[in-house]
C-alpha positions in Angstrom: 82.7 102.9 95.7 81.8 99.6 94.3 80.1 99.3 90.5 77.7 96.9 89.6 79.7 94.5 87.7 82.5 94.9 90.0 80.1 94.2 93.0 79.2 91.2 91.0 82.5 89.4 91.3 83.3 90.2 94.8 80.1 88.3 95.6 81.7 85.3 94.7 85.2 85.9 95.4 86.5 83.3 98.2 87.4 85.1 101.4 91.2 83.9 101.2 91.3 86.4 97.9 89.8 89.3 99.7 92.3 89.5 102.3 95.9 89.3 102.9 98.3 90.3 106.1 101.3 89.5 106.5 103.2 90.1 110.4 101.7 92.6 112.4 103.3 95.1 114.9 102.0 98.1 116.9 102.6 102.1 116.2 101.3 104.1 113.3 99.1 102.9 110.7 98.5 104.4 107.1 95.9 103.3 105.4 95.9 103.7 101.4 92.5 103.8 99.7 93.0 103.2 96.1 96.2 101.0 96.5 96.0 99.0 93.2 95.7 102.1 90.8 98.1 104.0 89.2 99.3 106.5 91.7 98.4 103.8 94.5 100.9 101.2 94.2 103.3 103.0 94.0 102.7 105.6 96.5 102.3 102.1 98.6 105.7 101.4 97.6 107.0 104.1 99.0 104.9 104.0 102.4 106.2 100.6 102.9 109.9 101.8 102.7 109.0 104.3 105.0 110.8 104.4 108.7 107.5 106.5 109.9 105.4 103.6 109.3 104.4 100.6 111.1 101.4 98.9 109.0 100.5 99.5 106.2 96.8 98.8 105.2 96.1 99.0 101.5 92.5 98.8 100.4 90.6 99.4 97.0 87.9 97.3 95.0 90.3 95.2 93.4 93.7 93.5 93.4 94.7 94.8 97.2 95.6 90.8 98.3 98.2 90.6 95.2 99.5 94.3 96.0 100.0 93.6 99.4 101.5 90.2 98.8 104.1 91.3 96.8 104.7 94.5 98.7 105.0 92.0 102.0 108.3 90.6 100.5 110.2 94.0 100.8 112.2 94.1 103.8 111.6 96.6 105.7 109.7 96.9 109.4 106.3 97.6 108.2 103.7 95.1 108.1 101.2 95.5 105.5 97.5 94.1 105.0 95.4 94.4 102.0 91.6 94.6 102.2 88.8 94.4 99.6 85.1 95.2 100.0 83.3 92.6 101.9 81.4 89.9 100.5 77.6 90.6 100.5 75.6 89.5 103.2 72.2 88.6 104.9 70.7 90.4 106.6 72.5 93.3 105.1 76.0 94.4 106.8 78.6 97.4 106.1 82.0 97.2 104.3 83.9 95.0 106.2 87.2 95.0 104.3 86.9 99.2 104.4 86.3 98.6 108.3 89.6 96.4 108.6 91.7 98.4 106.3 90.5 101.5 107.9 90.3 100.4 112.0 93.3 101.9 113.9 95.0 104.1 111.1 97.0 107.3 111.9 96.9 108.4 108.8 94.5 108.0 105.7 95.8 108.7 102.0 93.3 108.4 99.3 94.4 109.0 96.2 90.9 106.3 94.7 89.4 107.4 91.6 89.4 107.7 87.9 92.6 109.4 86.2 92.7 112.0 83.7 92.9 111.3 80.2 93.7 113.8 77.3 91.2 116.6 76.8 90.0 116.0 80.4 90.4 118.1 83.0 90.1 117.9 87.0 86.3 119.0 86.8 85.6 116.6 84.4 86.3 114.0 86.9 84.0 115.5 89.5 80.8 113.0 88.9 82.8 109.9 89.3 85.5 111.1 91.9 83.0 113.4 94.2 81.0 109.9 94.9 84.0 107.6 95.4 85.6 110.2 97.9 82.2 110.9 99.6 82.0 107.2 100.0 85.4 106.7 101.6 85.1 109.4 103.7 82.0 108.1 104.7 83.5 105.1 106.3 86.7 107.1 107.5 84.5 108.9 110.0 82.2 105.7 111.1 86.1 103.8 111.6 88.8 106.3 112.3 87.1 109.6 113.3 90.4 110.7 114.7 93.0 109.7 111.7 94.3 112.7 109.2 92.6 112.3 106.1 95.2 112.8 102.8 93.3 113.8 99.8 94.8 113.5 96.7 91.7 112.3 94.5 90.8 115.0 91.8 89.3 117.7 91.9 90.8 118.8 95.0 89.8 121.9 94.9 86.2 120.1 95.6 87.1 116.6 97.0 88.0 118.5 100.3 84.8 120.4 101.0 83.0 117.1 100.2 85.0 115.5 103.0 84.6 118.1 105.4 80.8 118.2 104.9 80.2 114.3 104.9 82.6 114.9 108.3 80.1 117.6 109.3 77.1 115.5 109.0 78.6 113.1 111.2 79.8 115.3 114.2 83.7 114.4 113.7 85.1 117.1 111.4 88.1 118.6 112.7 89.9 121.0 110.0 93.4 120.4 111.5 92.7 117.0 110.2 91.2 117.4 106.6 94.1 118.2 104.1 94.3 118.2 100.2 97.7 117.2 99.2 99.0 119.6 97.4 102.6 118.8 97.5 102.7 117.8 93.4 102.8 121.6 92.7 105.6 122.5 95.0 107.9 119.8 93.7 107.2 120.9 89.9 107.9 124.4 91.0 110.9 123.2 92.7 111.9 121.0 89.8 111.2 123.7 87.3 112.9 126.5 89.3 116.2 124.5 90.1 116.6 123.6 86.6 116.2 127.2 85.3 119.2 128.5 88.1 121.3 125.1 87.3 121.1 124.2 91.1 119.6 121.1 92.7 115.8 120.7 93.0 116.2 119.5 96.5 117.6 123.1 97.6 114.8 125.2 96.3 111.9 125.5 98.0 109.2 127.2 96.3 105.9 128.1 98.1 102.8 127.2 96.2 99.4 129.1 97.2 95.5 128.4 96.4 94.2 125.2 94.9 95.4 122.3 93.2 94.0 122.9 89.4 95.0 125.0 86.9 94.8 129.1 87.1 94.2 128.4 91.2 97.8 127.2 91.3 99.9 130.1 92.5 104.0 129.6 92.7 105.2 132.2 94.2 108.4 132.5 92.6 108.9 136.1 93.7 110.3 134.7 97.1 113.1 132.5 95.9 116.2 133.8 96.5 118.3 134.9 94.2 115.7 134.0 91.0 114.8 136.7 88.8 113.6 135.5 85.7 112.4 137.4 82.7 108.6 138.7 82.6 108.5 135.9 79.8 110.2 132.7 81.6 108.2 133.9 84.8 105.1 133.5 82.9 106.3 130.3 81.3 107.4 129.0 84.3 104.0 129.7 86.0 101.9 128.2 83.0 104.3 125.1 83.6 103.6 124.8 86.7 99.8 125.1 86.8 99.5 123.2 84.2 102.0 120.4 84.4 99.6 117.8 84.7 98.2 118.3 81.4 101.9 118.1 80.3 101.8 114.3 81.5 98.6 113.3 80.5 99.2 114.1 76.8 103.1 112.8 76.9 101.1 109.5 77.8 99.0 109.6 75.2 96.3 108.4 76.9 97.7 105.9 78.7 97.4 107.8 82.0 98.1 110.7 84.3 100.6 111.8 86.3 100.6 108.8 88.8 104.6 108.8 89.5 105.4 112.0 90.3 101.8 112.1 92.1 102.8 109.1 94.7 105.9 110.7 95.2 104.3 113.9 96.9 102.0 112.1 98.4 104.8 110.1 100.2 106.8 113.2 100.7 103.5 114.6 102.5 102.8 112.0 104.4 105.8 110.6 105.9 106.3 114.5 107.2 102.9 113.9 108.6 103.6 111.5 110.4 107.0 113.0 111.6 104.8 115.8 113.3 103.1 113.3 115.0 106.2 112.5 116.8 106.8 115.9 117.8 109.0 117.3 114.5 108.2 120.8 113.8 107.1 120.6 109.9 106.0 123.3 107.8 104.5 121.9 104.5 101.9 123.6 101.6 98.3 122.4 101.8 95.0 122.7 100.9 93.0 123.5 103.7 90.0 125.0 105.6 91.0 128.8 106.1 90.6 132.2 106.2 93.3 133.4 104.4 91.4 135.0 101.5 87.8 135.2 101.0 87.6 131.3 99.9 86.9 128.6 102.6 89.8 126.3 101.8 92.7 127.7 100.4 96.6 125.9 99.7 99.7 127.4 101.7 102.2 126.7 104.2 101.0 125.3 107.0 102.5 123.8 110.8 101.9 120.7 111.3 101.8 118.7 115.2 100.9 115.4 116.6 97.2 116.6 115.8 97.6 117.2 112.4 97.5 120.9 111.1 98.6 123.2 114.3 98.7 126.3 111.7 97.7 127.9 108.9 100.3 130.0 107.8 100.1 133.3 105.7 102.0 133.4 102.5 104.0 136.7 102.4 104.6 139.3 100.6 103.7 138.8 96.5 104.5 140.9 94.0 102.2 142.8 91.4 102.1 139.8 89.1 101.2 137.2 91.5 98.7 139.6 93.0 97.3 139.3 89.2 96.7 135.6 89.6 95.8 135.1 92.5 92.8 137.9 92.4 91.9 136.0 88.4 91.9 132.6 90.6 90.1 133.4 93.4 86.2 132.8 91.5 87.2 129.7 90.3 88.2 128.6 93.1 85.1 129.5 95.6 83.2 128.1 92.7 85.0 125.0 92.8 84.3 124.5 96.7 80.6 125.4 96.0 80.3 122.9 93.8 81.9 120.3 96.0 80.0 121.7 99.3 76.4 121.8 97.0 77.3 118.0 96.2 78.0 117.2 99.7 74.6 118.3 100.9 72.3 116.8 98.3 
């Protein structure tokens, strides 16, 4: 999405400043939308480190040249390109920086938006992030109909329906390819959990069910081996969990969200993406179109191929507590997709 005033500038912006590349080299391309914000850069950071990726195409309303400039410097095999909204023109034309940035990608990670701030919460950024991510998608199905789309943009919980409709409306949705990223959760739960049973993080492995805000995020902390936590660390560590974005946004003080922790899944996610693409078997939480429950689009393990999503994977047996949550989450959440699918459509 482009505001007025921001719209304003790029109108006069010389074309050497919209644009920068550096080498470029075949295989696959991720494209970042949002790259110059908070959980952008350095999610691009990562992407560019990445083995899994090729070219990196960063894009966002502002500062993508510098980000990519700087980010060409790191040695590693990746090229990387960073695109800004096209100058205007007469007679009228589309986005031709999106177009660029977006032309050839594998994978597309959009994490664009307004962050949280204290007292806010996901929903509250629904007017403001619903039209930016029905925008992007927008172009994602005019450029790269066949790329898997990464949502990370907030409210997930609606973002994903709006994509799947704009999709719709354009004869090029494909649900294997339409994923919230959900991956934050999993490594708080993970985080949380390891730290409670003195072990490392990196060998628990905590599934995380339904959405990705608040009550609709269900750790199922029944299944980890060998944890057995009290009736009131269980519900501690649950809260935690569901609500450990709040716990960043006021430790900021206003200063931001979580962006670091945020980038990180979203690299985590999408390098193993892109591993299935090469024919690794990967099994990963996500938000996605199913039929799991009685909601349309529902987070848990799924199997990922060279086509994106190959499965969508139950979740288990849960025990009596979890079976609490998840039937006190389950309005929100349908109500949450409504919302998005009734914003889609207007």
């Amino acid at each position: 999405m482009i505001f007025t005033s921001t719209a304003r500038r790029l109108l006069s912006t010389p074309t050497s400043q919209r644009f920068y590349s550096s080498t470029t080299s075949m295989g696959k391309k991720v494209a970042v939308l949002g790259a110059a914000g908070g959980i952008g850069q350095p999610l691009s950071l990562l992407l560019k480190l990445s083995p899994q990726v090729t070219e990196l195409s960063c894009y966002d309303i502002v500062g993508t040249p510098g980000v990519a400039a700087d980010l060409s410097h790191i040695p590693s095999a990746s090229s990387v390109t960073g695109n800004l909204p096209a100058a205007g023109t007469w007679p009228p034309s589309h986005n031709t920086g999106l177009e660029a940035a977006l032309t050839g990608a594998s994978v597309v990670v959009i994490p664009a938006g307004v962050p949280r701030k204290p007292g806010m919460t996901r929903d509250d950024l629904f007017n403001t992030n619903a039209g930016i991510v029905k925008g992007l998608v927008e172009a994602c199905g005019d450029f790269c109909p066949d790329a898997v789309l990464a949502i990370i943009s907030n409210p997930v919980n609606s973002t994903v329906p709006i994509a799947a409709e704009v999709l719709k409306k354009k004869g090029v949705y494909d649900p294997k390819k339409v994923v919230g990223v959900t991956t934050l959760d999993v490594c708080r739960a993970n985080t949380f959990v390891g730290n409670a049973m003195g072990k490392d993080p990196k060998d628990v492995d905590v599934t995380v069910v339904g959405g990705h805000a608040g009550i609709t995020i269900l750790p199922l902390f029944s299944q980890v081996p060998g944890f057995s936590p009290s009736e009131e660390d269980r519900e501690a560590l649950t809260v935690r969990t569901q609500f450990g974005g709040d716990e960043v946004v006021k430790a900021k003080a206003g200063a931001g969200s979580a962006t670091l922790s945020m980038a990180y899944a979203g690299y985590i996610f999408t390098e193993n993406v892109l591993k299935a693409m090469d024919g690794e078997e990967i099994v990963q939480c996500a938000y996605v179109e199913s039929s799991l429950t009685d909601a349309e689009y529902f987070a848990s393990p799924c199997k990922f191929g060279p086509e994106g999503v190959t499965e969508v994977m139950g979740f288990g047996d849960i025990s009596e507590y979890e079976q609490g949550w998840l039937d006190k989450m389950l309005p929100d959440l349908k109500k949450q997709i409504a919302k998005g699918v009734e914003f889609a459509n207007k």
